[in-house]
C-alpha positions, 0 to 999 in steps of 0.5 A, a space after each residue: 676680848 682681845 685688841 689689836 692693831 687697826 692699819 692706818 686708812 692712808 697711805 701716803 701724806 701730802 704736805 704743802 709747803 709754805 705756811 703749813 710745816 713752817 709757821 705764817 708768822 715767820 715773814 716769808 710770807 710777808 717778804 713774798 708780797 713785797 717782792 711780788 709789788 717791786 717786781 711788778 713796779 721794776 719789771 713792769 712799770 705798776 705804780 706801787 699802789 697798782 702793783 698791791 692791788 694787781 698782786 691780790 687780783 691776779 691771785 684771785 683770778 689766776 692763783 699767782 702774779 706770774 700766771 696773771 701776767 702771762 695770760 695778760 701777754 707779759 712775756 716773763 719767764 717762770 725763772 727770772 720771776 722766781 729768781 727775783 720774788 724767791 731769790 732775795 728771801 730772808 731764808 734765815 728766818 726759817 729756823 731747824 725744827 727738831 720736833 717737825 723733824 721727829 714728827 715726820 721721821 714717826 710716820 711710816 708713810 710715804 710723805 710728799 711735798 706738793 707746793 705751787 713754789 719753784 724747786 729752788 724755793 722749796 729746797 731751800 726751805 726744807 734745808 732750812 726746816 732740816 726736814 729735806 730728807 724725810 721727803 720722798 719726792 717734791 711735786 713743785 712749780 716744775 712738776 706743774 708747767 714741764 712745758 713752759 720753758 718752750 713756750 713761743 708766746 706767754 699765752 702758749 702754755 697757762 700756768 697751772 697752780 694749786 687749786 687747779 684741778 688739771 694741777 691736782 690731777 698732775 700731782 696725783 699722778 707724778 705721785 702715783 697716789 689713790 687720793 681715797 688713801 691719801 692725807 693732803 695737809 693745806 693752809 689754803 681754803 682753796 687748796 683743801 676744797 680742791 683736793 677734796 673734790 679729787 678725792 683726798 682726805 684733807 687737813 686745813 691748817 691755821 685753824 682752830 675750829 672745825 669747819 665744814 672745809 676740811 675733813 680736819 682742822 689743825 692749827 698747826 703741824 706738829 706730834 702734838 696737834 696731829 696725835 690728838 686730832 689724827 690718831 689713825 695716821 699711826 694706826 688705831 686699836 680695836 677689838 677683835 670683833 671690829 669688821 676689818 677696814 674697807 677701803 671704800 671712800 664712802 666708809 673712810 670718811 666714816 672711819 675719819 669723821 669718827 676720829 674727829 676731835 672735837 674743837 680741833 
């Protein structure tokens, strides 16, 4: 009986940035609360336990402080937030990652970087990673707003951010992307539940157990993980007799659900 080689389902990989190929444990993110607070009590005259409370309320209701602020009527440009809450970051804790790197360069599909952050911010993560080049393109904050620079009021133009389906919509199309060939890879609950109802194929990353949020679960994002829980990124074997691959949505999430492992 002969074997051969099965082409992978995706075509393309979407990456989140931030806690996703780096790890939640460096401080970025802990440093991006706490700039977010002393922007909220410099900028915006917030007591300090105001500014926590705010911080994590108008990321529930509107998925960042700066759209929040905006829709409240605080007229505060993308740039001057992104400068003080990314601009003093203690980027030297973002350390080369070799094996991410390796990892990456092993996949043959195009590979996008679909962050909520400002480019700025994403450039210099991926500088610090040593991962910048294995990406073909970067859909950011930017990519998301293009209007809001010419906005004459700060309600003008709202924000759109990750989970927003108008904010997947964009990406998928600045990607030109079929979303039931593409892998999304995200930290955020809210993030892959999103991209699922777009169509993607989705990977929670942070967890250990599978659930029923993403279509896998890794705890995190290097070769090891990824080749035992996603094999079919890098395509899989089969016997001659296999029916050749469909690219039906309803048989990919059959072809996916069947590589699955168990406990990923």
């Amino acid at each position: 009986m002969a074997v051969r080689n099965k082409p992978s389902p995706f075509d393309c990989i979407i990456f989140d940035l931030d806690d996703t190929l780096y790890p939640s444990n460096t401080g970025i993110g802990a440093a991006v609360k706490k700039n977010i607070d002393l922007f909220l009590m410099e900028k915006c005259g917030f007591s300090q336990s105001k500014a926590s409370t705010l911080r994590v309320e108008l990321f529930k209701s509107h998925g960042s402080t700066l759209a929040g602020l905006r829709a409240l009527g605080y007229d505060i440009t993308a740039e001057e937030y992104h400068g003080f809450v990314h601009g003093r970051l203690p980027y030297e804790l973002i350390k080369p990652d070799i094996q991410l790197r390796n990892l990456l360069r092993s996949i043959n599909q195009r590979k996008i970087i679909f962050t909520n952050s400002d480019r700025i911010h994403a450039l210099r993560a991926l500088d610090r990673l040593g991962i910048t080049d294995c990406f073909e393109q970067i859909i950011c904050f930017e990519t998301l707003n293009p209007n809001l620079p010419n906005s004459t009021r700060p309600d003008e133009f709202p924000v759109l951010l990750k989970p927003s389906p108008d904010a997947f919509k964009i990406a998928i199309q600045a990607a030109n992307v079929d979303p039931r060939h593409t892998l999304f890879l995200d930290d955020s609950v809210r993030n892959i539940i999103a991209g699922k109802e777009m169509g993607l194929h989705t990977v929670l990353v942070g967890e250990t157990v599978k659930n029923n949020v993403g279509d896998y679960v890794v705890e995190c994002v290097n070769s090891v993980t990824l080749a035992e829980v996603i094999p079919e990124i890098w395509g899989s074997r089969v016997d001659d007799y296999d029916q050749k691959l469909s690219r039906t949505n309803s048989e990919l999430d059959a072809l996916l659900s069947a590589y699955t492992a168990v406990g990923a």
